[in-house]
C-alpha positions in Angstrom: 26.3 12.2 4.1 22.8 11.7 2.6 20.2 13.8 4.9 17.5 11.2 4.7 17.6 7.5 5.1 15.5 4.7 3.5 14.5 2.4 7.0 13.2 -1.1 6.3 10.2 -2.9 8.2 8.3 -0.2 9.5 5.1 -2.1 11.0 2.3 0.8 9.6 -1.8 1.4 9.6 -2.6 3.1 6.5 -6.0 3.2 4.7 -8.1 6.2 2.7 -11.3 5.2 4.5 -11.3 7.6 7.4 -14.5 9.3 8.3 -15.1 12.6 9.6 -11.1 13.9 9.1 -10.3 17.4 8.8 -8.2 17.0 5.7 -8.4 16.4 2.2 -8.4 12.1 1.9 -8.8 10.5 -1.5 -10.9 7.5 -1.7 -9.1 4.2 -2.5 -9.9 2.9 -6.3 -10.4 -0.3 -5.3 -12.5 0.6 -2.6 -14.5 2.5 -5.0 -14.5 -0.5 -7.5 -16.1 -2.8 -5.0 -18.4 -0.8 -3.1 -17.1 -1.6 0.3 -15.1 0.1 3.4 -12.6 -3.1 3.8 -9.2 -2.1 1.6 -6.4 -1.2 3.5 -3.5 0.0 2.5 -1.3 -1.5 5.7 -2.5 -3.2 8.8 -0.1 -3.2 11.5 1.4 -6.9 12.3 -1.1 -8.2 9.2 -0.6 -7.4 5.7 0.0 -4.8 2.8 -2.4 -4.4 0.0 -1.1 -5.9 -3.6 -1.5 -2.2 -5.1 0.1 -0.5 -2.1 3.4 1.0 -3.8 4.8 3.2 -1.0 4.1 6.8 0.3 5.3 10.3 -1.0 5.8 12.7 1.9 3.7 14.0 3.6 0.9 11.5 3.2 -0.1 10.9 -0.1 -0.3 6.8 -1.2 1.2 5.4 -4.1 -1.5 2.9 -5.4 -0.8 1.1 -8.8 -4.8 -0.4 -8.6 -5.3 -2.1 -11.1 -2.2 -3.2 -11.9 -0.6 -5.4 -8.3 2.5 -3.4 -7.5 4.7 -6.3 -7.5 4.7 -5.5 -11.9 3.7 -2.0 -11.4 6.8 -1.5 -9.8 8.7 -3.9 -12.1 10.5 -6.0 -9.5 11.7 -9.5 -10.2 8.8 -11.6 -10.6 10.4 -15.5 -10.0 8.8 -17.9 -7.8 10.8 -17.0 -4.6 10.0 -13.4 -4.8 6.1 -14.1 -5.4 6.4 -16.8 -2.6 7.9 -14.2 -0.2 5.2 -11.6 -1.0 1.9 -13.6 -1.0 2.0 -13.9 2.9 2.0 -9.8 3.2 -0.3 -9.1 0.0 -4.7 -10.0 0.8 
């Protein structure tokens, strides 16, 4: 019996812009990049960043910037599956 379980759709917030935290909080490359505050990794009932990759326990973000994750992560890349991404990626 495996002791922890991979759970699909989880509806998440996640960003590195935070303000005023009391722990250590890298600052998003693309953020950086742009000069801006408006990359998110997640927004709840919105969208999931095209260099968002996953998270590694606790709360570190797995961030393929430059490269979108869809080919960072080497996924198939046919029509379908691009189709059924672009709606989630901005």
């Amino acid at each position: 019996m495996k002791k922890i379980k991979e759970l699909k759709g989880a509806n998440m917030d996640i960003d590195l812009v935070s303000q005023n935290v009391d722990w250590d909080q890298n600052a998003c490359p693309w953020t950086e990049t742009e000069n801006t505050k408006e990359h998110r990794c997640a927004v709840k009932d919105t969208s999931i960043c095209r260099y968002f990759c996953g998270i590694k326990y606790l709360d570190s973000v797995l961030c393929s910037y430059p490269i979108e994750n869809l080919e960072a992560l080497n996924e198939k890349t046919d029509k379908q599956t691009k189709d059924g991404y672009k709606t989630l990626l901005h």
